[in-house]
C-alpha positions as CSV (number, residue, x, y, z in Angstrom):
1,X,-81.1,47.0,-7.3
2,X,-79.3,46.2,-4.2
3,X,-80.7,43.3,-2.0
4,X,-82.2,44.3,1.3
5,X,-79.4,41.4,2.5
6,X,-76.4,42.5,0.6
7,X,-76.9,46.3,2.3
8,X,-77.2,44.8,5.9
9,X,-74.1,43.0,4.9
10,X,-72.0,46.4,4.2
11,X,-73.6,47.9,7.0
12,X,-72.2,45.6,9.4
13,X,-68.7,46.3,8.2
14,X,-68.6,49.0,9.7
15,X,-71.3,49.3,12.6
16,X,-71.9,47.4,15.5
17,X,-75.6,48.0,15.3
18,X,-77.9,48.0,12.7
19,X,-81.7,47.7,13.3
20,X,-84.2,46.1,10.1
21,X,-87.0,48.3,11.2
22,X,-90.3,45.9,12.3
23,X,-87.5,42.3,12.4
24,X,-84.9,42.7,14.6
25,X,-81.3,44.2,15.0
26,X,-78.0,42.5,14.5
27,X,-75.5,43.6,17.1
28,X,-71.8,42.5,16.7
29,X,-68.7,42.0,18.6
30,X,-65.0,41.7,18.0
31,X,-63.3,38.2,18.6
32,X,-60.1,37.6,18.9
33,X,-57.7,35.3,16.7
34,X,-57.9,32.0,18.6
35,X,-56.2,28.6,17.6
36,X,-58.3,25.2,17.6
37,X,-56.2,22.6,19.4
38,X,-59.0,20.0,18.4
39,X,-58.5,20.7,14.3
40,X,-54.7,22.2,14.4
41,X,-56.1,25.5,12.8
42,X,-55.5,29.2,13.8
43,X,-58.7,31.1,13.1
44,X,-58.0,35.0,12.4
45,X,-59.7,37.7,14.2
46,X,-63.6,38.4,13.7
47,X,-67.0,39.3,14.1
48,X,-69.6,37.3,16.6
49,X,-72.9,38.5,15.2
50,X,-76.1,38.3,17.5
51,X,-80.1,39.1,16.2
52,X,-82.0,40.5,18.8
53,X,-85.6,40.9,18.3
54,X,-87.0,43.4,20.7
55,X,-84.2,45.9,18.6
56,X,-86.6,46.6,16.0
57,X,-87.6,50.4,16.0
58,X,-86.3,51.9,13.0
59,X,-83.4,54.3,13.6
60,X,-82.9,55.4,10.2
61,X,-79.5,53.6,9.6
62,X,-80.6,51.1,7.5
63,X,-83.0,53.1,5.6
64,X,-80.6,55.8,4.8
65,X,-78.5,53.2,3.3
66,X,-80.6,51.0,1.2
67,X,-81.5,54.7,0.1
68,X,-78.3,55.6,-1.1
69,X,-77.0,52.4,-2.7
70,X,-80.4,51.8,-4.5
71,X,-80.9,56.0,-5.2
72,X,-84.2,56.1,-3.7
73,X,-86.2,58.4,-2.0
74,X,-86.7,58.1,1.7
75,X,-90.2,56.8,1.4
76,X,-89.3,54.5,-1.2
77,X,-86.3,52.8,0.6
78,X,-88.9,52.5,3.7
79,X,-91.5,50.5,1.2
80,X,-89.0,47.9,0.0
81,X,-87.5,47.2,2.9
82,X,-91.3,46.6,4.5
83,X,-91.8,44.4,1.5
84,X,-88.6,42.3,2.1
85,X,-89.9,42.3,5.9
86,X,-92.9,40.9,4.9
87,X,-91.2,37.8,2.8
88,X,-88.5,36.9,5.1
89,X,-91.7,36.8,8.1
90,X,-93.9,34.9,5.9
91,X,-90.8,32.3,5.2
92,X,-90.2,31.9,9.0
93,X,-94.2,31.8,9.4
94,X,-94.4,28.6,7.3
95,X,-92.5,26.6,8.8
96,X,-89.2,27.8,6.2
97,X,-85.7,28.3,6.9
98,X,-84.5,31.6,6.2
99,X,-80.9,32.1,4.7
100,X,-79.7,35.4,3.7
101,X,-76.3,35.5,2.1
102,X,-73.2,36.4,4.5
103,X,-75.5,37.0,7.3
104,X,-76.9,33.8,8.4
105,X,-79.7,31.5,8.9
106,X,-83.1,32.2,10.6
107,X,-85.6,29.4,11.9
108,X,-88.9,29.3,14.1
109,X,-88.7,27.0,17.3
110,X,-90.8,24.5,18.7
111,X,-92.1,27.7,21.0
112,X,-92.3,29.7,17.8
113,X,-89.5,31.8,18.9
114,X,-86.9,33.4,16.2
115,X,-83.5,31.7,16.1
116,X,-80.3,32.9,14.1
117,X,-76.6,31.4,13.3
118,X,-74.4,33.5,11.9
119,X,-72.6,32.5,8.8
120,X,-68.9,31.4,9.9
121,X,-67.8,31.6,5.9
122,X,-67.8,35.1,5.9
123,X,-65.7,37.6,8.2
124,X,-67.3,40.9,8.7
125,X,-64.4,42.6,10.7
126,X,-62.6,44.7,8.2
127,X,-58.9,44.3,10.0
128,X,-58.6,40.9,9.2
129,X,-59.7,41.3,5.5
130,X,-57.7,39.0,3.7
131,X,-56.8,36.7,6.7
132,X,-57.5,32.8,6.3
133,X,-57.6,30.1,8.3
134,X,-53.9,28.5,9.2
135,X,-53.8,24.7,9.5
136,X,-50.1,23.4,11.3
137,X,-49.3,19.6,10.8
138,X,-48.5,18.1,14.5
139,X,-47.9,14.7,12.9
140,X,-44.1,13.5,11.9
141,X,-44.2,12.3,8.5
142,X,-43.1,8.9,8.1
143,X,-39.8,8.0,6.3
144,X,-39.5,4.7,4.6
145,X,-36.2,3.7,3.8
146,X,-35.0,0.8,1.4
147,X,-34.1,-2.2,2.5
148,X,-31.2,-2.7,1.0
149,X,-29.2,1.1,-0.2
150,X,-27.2,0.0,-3.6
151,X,-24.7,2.6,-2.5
152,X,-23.9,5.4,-0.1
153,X,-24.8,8.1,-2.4
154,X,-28.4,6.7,-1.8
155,X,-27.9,6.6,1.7
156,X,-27.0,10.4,1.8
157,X,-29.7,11.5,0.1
158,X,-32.5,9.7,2.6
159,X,-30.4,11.1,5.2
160,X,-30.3,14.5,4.1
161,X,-34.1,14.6,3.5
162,X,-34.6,13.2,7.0
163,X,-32.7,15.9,8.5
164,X,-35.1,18.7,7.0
165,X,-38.6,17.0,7.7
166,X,-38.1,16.0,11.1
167,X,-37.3,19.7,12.6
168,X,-40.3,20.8,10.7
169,X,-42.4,18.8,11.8
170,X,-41.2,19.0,15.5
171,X,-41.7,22.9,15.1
172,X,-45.0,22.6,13.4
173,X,-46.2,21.0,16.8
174,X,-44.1,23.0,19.0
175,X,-44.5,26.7,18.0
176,X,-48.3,26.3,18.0
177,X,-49.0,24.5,21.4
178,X,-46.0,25.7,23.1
179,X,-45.7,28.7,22.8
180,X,-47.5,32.1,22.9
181,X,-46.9,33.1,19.1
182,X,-50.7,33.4,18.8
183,X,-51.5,35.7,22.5
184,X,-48.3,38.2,21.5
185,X,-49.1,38.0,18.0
186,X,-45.0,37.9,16.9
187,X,-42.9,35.0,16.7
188,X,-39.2,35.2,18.2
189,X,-36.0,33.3,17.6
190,X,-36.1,32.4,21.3
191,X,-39.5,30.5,20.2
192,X,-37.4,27.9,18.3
193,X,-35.4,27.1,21.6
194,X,-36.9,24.2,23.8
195,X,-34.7,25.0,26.1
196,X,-36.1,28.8,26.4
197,X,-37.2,29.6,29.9
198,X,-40.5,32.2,29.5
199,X,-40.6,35.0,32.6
200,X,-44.1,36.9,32.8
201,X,-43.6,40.3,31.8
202,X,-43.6,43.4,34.6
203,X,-45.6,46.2,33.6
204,X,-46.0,49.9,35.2
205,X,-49.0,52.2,35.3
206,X,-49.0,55.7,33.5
207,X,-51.5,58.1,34.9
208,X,-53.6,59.8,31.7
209,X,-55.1,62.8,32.1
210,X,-59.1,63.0,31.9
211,X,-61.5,65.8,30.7
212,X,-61.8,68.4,33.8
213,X,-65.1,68.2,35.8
214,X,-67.9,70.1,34.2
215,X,-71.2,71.1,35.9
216,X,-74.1,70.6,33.8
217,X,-77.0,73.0,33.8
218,X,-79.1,72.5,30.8
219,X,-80.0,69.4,29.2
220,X,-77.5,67.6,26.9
221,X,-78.0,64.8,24.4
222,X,-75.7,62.2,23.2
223,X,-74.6,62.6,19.2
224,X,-75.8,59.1,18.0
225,X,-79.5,58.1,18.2
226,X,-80.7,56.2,20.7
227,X,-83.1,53.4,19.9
228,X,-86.7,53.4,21.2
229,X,-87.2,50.1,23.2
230,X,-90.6,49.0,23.5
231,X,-91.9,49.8,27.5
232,X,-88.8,50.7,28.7
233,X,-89.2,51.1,32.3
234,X,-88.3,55.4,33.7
235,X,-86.5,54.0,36.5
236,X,-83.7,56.0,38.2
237,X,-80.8,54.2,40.2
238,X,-79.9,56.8,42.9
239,X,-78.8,53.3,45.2
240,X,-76.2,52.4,42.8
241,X,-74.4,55.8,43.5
242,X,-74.1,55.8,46.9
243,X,-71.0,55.1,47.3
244,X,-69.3,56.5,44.4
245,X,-67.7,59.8,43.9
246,X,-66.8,60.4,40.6
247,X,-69.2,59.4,37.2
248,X,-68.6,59.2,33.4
249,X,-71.8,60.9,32.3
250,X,-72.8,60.2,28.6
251,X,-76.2,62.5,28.6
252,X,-78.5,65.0,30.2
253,X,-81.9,64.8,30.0
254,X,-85.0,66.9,30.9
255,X,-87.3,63.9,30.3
256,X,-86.4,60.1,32.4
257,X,-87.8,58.8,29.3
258,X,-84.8,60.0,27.0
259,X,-82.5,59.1,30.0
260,X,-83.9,55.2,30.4
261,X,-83.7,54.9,26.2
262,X,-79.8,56.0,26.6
263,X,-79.3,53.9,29.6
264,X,-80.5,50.8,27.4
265,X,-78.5,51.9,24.5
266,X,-75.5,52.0,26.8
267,X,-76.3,48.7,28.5
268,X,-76.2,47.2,25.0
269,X,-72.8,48.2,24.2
270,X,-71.3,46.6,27.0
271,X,-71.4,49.8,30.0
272,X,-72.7,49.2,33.1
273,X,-74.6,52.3,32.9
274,X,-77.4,53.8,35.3
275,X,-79.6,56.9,35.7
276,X,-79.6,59.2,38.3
277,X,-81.2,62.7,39.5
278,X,-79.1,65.5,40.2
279,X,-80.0,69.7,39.6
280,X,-83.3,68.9,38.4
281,X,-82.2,66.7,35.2
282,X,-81.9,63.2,35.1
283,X,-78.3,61.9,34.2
284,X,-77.3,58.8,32.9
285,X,-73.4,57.7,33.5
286,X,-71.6,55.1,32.0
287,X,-69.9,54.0,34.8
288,X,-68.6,55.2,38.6
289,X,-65.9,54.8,40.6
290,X,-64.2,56.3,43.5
291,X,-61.6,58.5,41.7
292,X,-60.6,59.6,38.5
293,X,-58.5,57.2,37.7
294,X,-60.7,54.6,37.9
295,X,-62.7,55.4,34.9
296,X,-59.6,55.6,32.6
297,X,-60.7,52.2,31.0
298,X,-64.3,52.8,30.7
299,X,-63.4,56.8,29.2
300,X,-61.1,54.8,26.6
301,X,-64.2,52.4,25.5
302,X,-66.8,55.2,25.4
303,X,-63.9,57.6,22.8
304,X,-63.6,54.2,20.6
305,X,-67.3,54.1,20.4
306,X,-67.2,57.8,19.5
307,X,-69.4,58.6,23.2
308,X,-68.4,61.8,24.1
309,X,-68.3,61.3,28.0
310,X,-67.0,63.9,30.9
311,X,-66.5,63.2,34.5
312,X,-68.6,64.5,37.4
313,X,-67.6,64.5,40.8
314,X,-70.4,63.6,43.0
């Protein structure tokens, strides 16, 4: 049977959520390939992974999983995982450090809060499966020469081997720290000129077309469920609206309650999202702004998440 670890671990390959029901949820987010000036290294692309607490009502997720890789019932999943809940609190009750493989360490603070650092051997973004760690040599190798050279076929051959380590090592030090290879993500011939004056790029805007404007009359819900948070406040924010016109509405709700748990759900991936009234049904938008194409970038985010959004003019 599958640890409760090792399925968290393939879940988070390919979610940014996932929620151990009655622990916490780990949330992640991508990071970019970055290069370490301090150690010479080039660190691929990853996956910054965060434990949150207060995320701990079970959405079914992880359940669902453990299910399938362990072919178990529903209610059976649900009991081991409880019992592998159970241990791991126990562990972090005693005083214990908790390690779970690929995921990271848990510990107890002074104030008995929970505290979690992610594992940095592992990479959980799948993109960069296969990517390792680059280390450049900045330092010029030193070249000890005879004192005396018996003859100049000798000579020739300290010379010749001199001529090939001194321009790589001048280019290990020069490509990485002078040069944008890393940002662009391509190296050009032009990189291997010192000489190479760099001119910042000119860029033009292309205007893409958004859904039409659709009036809502019945009550909507967003495809993925959203997470109960514990005493989530029904709050509506008609005063953040009052000077936009146009809204990326992710939901429609009957109930403020459903429209307050899909504001928080929102909020957690990154949207500056709010919840307003309008025809009787309380909507929740992931962002405003005063014209259409103003909420190009947030309608691109929302379709990567798979967020079905459409614009209302207000």
């Amino acid at each position: 049977m599958k640890s409760l670890s090792q399925v968290i671990t393939k879940a988070l390959y390919t979610n940014d959520c996932v929620i151990v029901p009655d622990f916490g949820g780990f949330i992640t987010q991508k990071k970019s390939a970055f290069f370490d000036s301090h150690n010479q290294t080039l660190l691929p692309p990853s996956k910054q992974l965060t434990f949150n607490v207060q995320l701990h009502q079970n959405d079914g997720l992880l359940v669902n999983l453990f299910a399938m890789e362990n072919h178990l019932a529903y209610e059976q999943s649900m009991s081991e995982i409880d019992l592998s809940v159970k241990h791991w609190k126990a562990t972090l009750q005693n005083g214990e450090k908790l390690q779970l493989a690929q995921i990271g360490d848990f510990w107890c603070d002074a104030e008995g809060n929970i505290q979690f650092q992610q594992d940095r051997n592992v990479n959980l973004l799948l993109s960069a499966y296969g990517l390792e760690s680059l280390h450049f040599v900045a330092t010029v190798p030193e070249i000890v020469l005879p004192a005396k050279v018996k003859n100049k076929q000798h000579f020739w051959r300290y010379a010749a081997a001199a001529t090939l380590l001194l321009p790589l090592a001048f280019y290990s030090f020069w490509i990485p720290t002078k040069t944008d290879v890393f940002e662009a993500g391509m190296i050009s011939y032009k990189d291997f000129n010192p000489l190479h004056e760099t001119h910042p790029g000119s860029y033009s805007g292309n205007k893409i077309a958004l859904k039409p404007l659709v009036e809502v009359s019945e009550e909507t819900y967003f495809q993925d469920r959203v997470e109960e948070i514990p005493n989530a406040p029904i709050s509506q924010d008609n005063n953040d609206f009052s000077m936009a016109t146009f809204h990326c509405i992710a939901g429609c709700f009957a109930d403020p309650s459903n429209a307050n748990r899909l504001k928080a759900k929102l909020q957690i991936l990154g949207f500056s999202a709010s919840v307003f009234e309008d025809g009787g049904l309380y909507k929740v938008s992931a962002g405003s702004g005063f014209s259409e194409d103003a909420l190009t970038s947030i309608s691109r985010e929302a379709s990567a998440k798979n967020i079905e959004v459409w614009i209302l003019k207000k």
